[in-house]
C-alpha positions in Angstrom: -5.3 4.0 4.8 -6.4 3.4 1.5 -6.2 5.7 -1.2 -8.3 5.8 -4.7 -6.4 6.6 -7.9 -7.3 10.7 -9.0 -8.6 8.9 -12.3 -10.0 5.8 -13.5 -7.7 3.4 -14.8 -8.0 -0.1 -16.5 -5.4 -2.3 -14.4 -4.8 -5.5 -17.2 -2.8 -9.0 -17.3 0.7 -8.1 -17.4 0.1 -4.3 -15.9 2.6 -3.8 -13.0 1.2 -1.9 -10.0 3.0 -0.7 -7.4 1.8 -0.4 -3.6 4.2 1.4 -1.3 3.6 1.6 3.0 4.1 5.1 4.3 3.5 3.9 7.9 6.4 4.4 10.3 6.5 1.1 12.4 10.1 1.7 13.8 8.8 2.5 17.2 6.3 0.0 17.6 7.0 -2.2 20.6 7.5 -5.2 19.7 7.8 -4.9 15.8 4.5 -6.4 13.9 3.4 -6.2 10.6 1.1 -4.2 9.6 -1.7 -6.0 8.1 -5.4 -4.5 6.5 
């Protein structure tokens, strides 16, 4: 699932940007990555 930022911001060189997963994957059988 992607989500867009609440307000535009201007992402430059050197900017650090953080992505963080919030699917639960524990109980996939067998483990994979999630990928997309």
């Amino acid at each position: 699932q992607n989500r867009a930022l609440p307000e535009f911001r201007k992402i430059l060189r050197g900017d650090h940007l953080t992505l963080e997963c919030t699917d639960e994957t524990l109980g996939r059988d067998p483990p994979q990555a999630v990928l997309g």
